[in-house]
N, CA, C and O of each residue as an XYZ file, in Angstrom:
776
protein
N     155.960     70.455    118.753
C     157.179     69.781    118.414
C     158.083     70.763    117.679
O     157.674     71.374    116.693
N     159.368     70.918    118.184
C     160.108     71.973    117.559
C     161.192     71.291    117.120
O     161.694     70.369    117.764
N     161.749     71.824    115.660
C     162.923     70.914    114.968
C     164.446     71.629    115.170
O     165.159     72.302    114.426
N     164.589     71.100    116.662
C     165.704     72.767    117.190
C     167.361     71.977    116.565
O     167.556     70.761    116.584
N     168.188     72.820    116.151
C     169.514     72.345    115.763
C     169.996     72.036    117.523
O     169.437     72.352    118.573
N     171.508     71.148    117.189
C     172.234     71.160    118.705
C     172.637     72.212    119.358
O     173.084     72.263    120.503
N     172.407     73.369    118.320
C     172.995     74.804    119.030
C     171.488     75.392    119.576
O     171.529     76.533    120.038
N     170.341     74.801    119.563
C     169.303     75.402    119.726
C     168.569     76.101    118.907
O     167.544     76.422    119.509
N     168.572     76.427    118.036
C     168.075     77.349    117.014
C     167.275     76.838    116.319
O     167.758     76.050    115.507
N     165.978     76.988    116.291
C     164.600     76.412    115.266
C     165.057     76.787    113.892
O     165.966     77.616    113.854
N     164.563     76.297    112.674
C     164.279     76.600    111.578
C     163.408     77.787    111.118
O     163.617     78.488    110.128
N     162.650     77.867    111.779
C     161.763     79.061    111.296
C     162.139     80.309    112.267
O     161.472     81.321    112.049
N     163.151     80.398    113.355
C     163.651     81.590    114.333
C     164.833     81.616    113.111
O     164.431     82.436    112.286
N     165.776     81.202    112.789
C     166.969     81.592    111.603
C     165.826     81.992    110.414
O     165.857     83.211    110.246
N     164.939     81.406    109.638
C     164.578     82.502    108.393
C     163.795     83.394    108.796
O     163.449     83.908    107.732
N     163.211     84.001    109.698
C     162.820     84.889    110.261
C     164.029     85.916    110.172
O     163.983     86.853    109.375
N     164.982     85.733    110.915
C     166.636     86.630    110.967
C     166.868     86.746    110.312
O     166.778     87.945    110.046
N     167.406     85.964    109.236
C     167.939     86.301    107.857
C     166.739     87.279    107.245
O     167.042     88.405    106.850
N     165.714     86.927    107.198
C     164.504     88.305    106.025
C     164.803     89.378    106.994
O     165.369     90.320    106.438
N     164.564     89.591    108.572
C     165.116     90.582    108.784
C     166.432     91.344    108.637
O     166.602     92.558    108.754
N     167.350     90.375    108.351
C     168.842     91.465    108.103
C     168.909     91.945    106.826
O     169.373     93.016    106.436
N     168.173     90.649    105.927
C     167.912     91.324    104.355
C     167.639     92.413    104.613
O     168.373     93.400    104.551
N     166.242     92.330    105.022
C     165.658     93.840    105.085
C     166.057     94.805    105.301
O     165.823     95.776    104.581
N     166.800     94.857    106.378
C     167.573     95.799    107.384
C     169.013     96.856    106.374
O     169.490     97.968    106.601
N     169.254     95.969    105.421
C     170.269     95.806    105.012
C     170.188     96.742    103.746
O     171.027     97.575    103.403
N     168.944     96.415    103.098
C     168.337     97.167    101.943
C     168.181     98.516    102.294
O     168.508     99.446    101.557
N     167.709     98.631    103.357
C     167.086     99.829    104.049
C     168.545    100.697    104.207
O     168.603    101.856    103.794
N     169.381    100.224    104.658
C     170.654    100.956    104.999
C     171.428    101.485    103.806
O     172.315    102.330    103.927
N     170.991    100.857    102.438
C     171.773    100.944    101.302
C     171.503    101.920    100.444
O     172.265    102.568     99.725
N     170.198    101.975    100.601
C     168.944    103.210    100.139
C     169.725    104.129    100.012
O     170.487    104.246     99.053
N     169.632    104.997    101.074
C     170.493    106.361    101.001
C     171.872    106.471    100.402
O     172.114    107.539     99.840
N     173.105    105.274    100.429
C     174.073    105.367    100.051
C     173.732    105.543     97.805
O     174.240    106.230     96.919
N     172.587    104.430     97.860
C     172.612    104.748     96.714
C     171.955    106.046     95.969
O     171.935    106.524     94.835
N     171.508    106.296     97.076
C     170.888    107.885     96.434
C     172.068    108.615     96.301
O     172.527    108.797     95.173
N     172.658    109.088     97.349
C     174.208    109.539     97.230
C     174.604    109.700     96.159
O     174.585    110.738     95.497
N     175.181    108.222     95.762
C     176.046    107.717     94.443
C     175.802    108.352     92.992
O     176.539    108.474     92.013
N     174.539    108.690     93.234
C     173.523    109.081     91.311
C     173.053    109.899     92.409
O     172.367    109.486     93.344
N     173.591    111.454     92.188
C     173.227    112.595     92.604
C     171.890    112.930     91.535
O     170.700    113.134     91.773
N     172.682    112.883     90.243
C     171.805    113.268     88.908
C     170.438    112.851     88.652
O     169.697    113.499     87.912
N     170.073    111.751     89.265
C     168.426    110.589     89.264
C     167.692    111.792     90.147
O     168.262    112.811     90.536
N     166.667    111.535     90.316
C     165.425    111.609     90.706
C     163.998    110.654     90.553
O     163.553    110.365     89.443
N     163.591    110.373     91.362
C     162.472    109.859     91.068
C     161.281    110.803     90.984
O     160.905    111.611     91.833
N     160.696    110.501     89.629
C     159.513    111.467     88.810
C     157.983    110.583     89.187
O     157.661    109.470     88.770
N     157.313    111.377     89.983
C     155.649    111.048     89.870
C     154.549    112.059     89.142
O     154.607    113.272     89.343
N     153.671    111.540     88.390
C     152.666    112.471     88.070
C     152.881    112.997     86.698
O     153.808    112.236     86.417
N     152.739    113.679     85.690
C     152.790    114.102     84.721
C     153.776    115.486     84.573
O     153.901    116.420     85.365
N     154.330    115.290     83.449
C     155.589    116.125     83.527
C     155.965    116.785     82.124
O     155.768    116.041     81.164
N     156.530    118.195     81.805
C     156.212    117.988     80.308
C     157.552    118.034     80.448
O     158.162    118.298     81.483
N     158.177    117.670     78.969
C     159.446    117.316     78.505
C     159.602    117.779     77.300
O     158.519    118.060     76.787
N     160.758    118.029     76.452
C     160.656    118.378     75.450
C     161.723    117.110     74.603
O     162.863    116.862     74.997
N     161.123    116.480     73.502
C     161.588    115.491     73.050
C     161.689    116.027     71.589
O     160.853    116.914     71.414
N     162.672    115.695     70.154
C     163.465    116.160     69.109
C     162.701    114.783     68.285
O     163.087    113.621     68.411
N     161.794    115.134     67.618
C     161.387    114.174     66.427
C     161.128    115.375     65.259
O     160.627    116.468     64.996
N     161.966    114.127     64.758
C     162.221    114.055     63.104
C     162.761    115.873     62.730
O     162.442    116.610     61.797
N     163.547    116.067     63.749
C     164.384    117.131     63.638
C     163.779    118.554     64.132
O     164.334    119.631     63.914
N     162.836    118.429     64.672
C     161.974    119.442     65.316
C     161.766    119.108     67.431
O     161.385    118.071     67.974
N     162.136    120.258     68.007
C     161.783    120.071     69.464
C     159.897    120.131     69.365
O     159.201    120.762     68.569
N     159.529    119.321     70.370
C     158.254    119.047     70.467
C     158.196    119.108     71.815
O     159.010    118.429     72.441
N     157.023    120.105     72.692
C     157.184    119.754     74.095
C     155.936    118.622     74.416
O     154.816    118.732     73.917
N     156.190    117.924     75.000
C     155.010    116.949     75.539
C     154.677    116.855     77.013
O     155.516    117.226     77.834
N     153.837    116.515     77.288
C     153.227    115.772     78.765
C     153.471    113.944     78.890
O     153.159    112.964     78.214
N     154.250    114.225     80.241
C     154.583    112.396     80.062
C     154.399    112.032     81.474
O     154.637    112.978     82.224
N     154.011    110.835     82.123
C     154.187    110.398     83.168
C     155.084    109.118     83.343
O     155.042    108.445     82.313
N     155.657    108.722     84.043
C     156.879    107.739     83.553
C     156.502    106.740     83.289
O     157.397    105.945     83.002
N     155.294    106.285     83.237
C     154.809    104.969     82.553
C     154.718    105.285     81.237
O     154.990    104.216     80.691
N     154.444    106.313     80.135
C     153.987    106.865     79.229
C     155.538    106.199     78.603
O     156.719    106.216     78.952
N     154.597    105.543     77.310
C     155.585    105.053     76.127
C     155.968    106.031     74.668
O     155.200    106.821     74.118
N     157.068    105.773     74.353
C     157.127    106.731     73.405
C     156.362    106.631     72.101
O     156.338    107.469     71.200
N     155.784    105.545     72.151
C     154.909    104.969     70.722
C     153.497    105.925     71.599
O     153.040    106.829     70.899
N     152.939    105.790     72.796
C     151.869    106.478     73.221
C     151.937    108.186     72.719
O     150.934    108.876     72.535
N     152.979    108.527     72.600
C     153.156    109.878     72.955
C     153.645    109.917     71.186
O     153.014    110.898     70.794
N     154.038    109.640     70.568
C     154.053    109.962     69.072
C     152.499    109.892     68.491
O     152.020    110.751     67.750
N     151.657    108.467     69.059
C     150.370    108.409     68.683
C     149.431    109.682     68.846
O     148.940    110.281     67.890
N     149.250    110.010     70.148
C     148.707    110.448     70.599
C     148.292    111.567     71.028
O     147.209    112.096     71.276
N     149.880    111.941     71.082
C     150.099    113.321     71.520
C     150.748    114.736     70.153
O     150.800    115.963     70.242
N     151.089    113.879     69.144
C     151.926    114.387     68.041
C     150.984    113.922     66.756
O     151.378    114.418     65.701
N     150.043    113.234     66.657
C     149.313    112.516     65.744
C     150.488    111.516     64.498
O     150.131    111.507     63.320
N     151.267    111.066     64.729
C     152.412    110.651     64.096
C     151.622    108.928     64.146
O     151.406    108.342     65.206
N     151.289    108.355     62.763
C     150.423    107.341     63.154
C     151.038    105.826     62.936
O     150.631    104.738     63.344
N     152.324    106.229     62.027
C     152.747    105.244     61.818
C     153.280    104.253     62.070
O     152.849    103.157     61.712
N     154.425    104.443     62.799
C     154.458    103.006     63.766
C     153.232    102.583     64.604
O     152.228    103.253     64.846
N     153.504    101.434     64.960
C     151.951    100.848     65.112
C     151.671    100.447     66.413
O     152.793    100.286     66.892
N     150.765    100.158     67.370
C     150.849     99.370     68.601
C     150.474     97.790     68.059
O     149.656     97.160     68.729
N     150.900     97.335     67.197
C     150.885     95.862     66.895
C     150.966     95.031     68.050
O     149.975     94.348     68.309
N     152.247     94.944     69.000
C     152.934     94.159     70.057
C     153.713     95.451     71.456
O     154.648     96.244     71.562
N     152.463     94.876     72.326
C     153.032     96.253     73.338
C     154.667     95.480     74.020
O     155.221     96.025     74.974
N     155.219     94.290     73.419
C     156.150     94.203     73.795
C     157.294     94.209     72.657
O     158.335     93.553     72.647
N     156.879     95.008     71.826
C     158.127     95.108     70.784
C     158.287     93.732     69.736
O     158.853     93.769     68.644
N     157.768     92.751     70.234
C     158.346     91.826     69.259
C     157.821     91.390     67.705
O     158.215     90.512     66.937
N     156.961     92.210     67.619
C     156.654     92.694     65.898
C     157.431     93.132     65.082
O     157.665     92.647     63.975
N     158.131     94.556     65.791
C     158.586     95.562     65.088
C     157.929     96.185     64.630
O     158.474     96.726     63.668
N     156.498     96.607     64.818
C     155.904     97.482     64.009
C     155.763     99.102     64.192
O     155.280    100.006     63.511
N     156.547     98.996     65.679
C     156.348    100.138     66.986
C     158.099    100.701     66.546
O     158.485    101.613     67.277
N     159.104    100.250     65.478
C     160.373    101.087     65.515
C     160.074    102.068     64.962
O     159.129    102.316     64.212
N     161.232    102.916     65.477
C     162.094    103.932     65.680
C     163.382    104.359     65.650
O     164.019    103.704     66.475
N     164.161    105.259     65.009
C     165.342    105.328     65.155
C     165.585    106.075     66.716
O     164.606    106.636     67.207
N     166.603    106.075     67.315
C     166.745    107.264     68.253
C     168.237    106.965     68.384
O     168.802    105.986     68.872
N     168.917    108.507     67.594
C     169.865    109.038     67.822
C     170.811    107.911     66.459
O     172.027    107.801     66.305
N     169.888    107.361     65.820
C     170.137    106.546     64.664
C     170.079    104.968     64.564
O     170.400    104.296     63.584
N     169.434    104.356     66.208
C     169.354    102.855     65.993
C     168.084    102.876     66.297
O     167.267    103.686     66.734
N     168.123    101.664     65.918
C     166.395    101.305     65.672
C     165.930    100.692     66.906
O     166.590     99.729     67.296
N     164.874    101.074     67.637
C     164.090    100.632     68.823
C     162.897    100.469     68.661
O     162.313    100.876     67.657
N     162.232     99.737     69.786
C     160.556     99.478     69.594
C     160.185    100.437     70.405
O     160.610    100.491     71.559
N     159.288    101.374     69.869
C     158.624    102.241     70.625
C     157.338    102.328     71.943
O     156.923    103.115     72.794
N     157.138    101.246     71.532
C     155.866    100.173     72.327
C     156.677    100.243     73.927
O     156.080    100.324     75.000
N     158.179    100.186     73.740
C     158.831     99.646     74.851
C     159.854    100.281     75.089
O     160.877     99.661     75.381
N     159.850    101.747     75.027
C     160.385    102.368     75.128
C     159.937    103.833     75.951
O     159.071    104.609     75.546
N     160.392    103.926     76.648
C     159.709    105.125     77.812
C     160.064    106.630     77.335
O     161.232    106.954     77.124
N     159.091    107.439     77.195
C     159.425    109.053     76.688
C     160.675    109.408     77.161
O     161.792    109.603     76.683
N     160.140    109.433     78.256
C     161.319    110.257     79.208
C     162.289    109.830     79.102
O     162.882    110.652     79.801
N     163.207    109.019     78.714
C     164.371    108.097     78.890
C     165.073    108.684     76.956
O     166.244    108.585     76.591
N     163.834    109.273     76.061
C     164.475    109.996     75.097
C     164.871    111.149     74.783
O     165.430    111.574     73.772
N     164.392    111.847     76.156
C     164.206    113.325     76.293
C     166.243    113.938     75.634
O     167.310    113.426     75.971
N     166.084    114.730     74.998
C     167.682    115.068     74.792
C     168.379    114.249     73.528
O     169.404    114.572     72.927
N     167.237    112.703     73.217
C     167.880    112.450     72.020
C     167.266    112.368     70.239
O     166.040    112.288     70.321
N     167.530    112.364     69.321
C     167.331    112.570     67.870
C     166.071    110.946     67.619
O     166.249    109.753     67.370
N     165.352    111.476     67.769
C     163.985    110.261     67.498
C     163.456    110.764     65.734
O     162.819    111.792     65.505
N     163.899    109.781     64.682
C     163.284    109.542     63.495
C     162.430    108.856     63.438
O     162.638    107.714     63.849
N     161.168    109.163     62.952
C     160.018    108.279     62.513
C     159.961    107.761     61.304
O     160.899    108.117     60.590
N     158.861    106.730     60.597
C     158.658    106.518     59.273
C     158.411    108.033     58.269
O     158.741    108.294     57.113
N     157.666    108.846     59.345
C     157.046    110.115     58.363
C     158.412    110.844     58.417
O     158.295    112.025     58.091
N     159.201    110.612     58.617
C     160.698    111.235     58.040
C     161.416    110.786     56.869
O     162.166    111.487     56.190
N     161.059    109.248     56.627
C     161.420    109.082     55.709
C     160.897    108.560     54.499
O     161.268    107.618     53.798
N     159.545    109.718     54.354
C     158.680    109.628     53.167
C     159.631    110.323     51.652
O     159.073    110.255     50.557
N     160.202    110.577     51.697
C     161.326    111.085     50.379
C     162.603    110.197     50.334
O     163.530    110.641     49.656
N     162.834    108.657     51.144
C     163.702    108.607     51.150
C     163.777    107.010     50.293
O     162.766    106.338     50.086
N     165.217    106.582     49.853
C     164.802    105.577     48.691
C     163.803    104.481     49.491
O     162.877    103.947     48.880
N     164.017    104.248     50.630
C     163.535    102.306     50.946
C     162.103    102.645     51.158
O     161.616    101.519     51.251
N     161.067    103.533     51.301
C     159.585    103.306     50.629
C     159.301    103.576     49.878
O     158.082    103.684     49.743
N     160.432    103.998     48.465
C     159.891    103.536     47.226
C     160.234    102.652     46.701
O     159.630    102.161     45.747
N     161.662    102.062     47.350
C     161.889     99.908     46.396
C     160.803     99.401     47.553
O     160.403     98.269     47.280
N     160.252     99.914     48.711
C     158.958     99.063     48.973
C     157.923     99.330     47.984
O     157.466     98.304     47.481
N     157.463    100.350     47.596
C     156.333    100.308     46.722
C     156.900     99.876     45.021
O     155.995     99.725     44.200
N     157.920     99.743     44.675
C     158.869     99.176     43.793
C     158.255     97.787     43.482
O     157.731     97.360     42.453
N     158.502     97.160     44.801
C     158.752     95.540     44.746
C     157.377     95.211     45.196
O     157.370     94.017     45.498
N     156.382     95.668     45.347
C     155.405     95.374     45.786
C     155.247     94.736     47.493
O     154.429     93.916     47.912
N     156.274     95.405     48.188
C     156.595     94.815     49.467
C     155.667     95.347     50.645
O     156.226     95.569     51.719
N     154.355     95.562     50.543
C     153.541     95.594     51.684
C     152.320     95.204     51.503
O     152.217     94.759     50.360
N     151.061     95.141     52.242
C     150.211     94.623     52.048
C     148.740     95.471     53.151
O     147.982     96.439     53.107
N     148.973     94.658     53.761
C     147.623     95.612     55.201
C     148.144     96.628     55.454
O     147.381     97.593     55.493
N     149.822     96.925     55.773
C     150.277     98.135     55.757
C     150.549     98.129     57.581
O     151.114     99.125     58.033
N     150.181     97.122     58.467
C     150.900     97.437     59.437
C     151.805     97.193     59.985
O     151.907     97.644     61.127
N     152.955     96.312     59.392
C     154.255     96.377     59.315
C     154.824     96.957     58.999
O     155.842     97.140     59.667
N     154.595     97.926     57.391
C     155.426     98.277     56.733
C     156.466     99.496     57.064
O     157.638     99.627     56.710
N     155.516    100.470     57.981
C     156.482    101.887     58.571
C     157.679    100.794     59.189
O     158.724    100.419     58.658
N     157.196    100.509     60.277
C     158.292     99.386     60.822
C     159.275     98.999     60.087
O     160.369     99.534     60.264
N     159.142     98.133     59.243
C     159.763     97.447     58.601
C     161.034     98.718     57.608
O     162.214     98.405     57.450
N     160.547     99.836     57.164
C     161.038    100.667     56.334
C     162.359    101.053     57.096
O     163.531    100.980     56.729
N     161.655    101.600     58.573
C     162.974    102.258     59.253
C     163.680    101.552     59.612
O     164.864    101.884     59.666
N     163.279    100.292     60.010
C     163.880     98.898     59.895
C     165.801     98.722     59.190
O     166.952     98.404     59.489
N     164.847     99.255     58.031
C     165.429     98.785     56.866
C     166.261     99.896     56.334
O     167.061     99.539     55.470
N     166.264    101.083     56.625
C     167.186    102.709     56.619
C     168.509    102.127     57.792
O     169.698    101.886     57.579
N     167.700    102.048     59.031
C     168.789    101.273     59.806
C     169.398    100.723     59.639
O     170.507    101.215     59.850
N     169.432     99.311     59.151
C     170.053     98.288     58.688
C     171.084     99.037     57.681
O     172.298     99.144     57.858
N     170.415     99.473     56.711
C     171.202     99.754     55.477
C     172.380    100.964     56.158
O     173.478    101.201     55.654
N     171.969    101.445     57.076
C     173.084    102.860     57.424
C     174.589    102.329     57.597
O     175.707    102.773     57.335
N     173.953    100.905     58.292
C     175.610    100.095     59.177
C     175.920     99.103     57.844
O     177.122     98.841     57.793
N     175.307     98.618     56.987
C     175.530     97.762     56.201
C     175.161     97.961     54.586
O     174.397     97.171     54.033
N     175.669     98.898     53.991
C     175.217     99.354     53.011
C     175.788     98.272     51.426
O     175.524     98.601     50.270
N     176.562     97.035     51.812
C     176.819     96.379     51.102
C     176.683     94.985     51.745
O     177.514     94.102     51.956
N     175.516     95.067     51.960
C     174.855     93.859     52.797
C     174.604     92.411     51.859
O     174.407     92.604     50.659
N     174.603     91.314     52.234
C     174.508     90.096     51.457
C     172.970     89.981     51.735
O     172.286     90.724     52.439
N     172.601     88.928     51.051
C     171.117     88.765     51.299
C     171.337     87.534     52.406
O     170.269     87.121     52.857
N     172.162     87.078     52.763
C     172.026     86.224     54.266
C     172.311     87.535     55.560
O     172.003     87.312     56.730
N     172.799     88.590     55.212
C     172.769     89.120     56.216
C     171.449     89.846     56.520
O     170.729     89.801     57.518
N     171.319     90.678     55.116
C     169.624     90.997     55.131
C     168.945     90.336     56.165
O     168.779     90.880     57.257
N     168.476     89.030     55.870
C     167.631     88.253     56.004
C     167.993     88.096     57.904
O     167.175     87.717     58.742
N     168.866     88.351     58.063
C     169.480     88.143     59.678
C     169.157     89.648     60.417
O     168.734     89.706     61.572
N     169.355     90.566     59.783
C     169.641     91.971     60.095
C     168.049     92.451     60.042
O     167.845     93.651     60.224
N     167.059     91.695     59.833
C     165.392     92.207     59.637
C     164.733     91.305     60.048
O     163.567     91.382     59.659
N     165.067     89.980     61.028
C     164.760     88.994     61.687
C     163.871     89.736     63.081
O     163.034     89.064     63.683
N     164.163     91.118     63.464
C     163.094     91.439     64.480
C     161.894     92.047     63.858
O     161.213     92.701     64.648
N     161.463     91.992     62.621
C     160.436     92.418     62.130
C     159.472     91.342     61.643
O     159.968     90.346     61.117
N     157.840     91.455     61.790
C     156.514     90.338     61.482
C     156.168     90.851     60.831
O     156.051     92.054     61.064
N     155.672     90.216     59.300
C     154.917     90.643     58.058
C     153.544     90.012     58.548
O     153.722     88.801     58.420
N     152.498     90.184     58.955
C     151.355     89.268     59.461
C     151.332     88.411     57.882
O     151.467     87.188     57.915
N     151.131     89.212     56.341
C     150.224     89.285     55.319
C     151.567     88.641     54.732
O     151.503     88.365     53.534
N     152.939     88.318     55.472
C     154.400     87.380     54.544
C     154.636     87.754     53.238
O     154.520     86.893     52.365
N     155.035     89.208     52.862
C     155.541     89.860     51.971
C     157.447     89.697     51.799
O     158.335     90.097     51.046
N     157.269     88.708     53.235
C     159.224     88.911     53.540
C     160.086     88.776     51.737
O     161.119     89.345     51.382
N     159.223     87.859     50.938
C     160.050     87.785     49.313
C     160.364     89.319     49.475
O     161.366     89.873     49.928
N     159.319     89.775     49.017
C     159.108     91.138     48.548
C     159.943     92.068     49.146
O     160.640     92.842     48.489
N     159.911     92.034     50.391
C     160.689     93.259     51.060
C     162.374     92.806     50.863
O     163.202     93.710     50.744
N     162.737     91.603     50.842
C     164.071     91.057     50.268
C     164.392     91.654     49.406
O     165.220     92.563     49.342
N     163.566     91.057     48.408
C     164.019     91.931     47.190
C     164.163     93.705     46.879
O     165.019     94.321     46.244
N     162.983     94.166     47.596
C     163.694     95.970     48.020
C     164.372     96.268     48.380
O     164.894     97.338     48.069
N     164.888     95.284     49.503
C     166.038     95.859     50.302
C     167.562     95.132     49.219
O     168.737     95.380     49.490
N     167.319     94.661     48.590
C     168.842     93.568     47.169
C     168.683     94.445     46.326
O     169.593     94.468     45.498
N     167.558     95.510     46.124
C     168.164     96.839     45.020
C     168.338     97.826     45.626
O     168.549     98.747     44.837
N     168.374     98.252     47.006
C     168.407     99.211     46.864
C     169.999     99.024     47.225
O     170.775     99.930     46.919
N     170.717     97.243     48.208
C     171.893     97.425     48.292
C     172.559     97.492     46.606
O     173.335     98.371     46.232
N     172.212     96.716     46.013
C     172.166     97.136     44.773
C     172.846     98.605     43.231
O     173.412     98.742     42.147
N     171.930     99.535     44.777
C     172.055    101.003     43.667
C     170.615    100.220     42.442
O     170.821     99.684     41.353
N     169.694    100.363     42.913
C     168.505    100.054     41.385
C     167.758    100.852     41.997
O     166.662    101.157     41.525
């Protein structure tokens, strides 16, 4: 039994045609878009790169799955950001790069190659992990790198920040151990000047 239209045409002979012209269609576009982005390439296999943390060139080995939290861990011994959440939504995996803050968990090497990547161990001399150790604002300790550069970030764009913005502006960061008082209050002296 066939469910043919008055023009003749089955239902399943038209979506058959249509996936083929899709197809057909994709296929034809391919090359134009290669064209277009002369500059791309597609990368297989392991590749070394040279990536700029914490103000030093570093050459590494990356394959394009390779995350930049993998390759600080692993490859640089840099321990501090954390693999808490391989999808970033901890915050325990930030990073500055090129001065904003990203999750490193979810963030691909190669895609930083050429730009300024700050870690927590950059900013061991700098005021916001000492109003964290100030205010008593950490605890297990695997938020806290996170949370610090977090919080350098924040403060770079907002250095006369309210504590409702605070509190808005550090909303992508998880305290597992809920120190959030604590780190409030580090981050209200240091906008502060204390």
């Amino acid at each position: 039994m066939t469910h043919e239209t008055s023009h003749g045409v089955s239902r399943r002979f038209f979506l058959k045609g249509s996936g083929a012209a899709a197809a057909a269609s994709s296929v034809a576009t391919a090359p134009q878009a290669e064209a277009a982005s002369p500059g791309l390439r597609v990368i297989s296999g392991a590749e070394s790169v040279t990536l700029n943390v914490n103000g030093r060139n570093v050459d590494v080995t990356v394959e394009p799955r390779t995350t930049l939290l993998e390759v600080l861990r692993y490859q640089l011994d840099m321990t501090g950001a954390k693999p808490v959440s391989m999808d970033g939504s901890s915050g325990a995996s930030t990073v500055l790069v090129d001065g904003k803050p990203v999750m490193a968990s979810t963030t691909l090497a190669l895609s930083v190659s050429g730009k300024k990547i700050t870690t927590c161990e950059a900013l061991a001399d700098d005021a916001v992990p000492h109003a964290f150790v100030a205010h008593d604002a950490q605890q297990c300790g695997f938020c806290t790198p996170g949370f610090v550069v977090a919080v350098r970030a924040f403060l770079n764009r907002h250095p006369n920040a309210t504590e409702e913005e605070i509190r808005s502006g550090l909303n992508g960061n998880i305290c597992r151990c809920g120190t959030y008082a604590n780190v409030l209050q580090a981050v209200i002296s240091l906008v502060k000047g204390n």
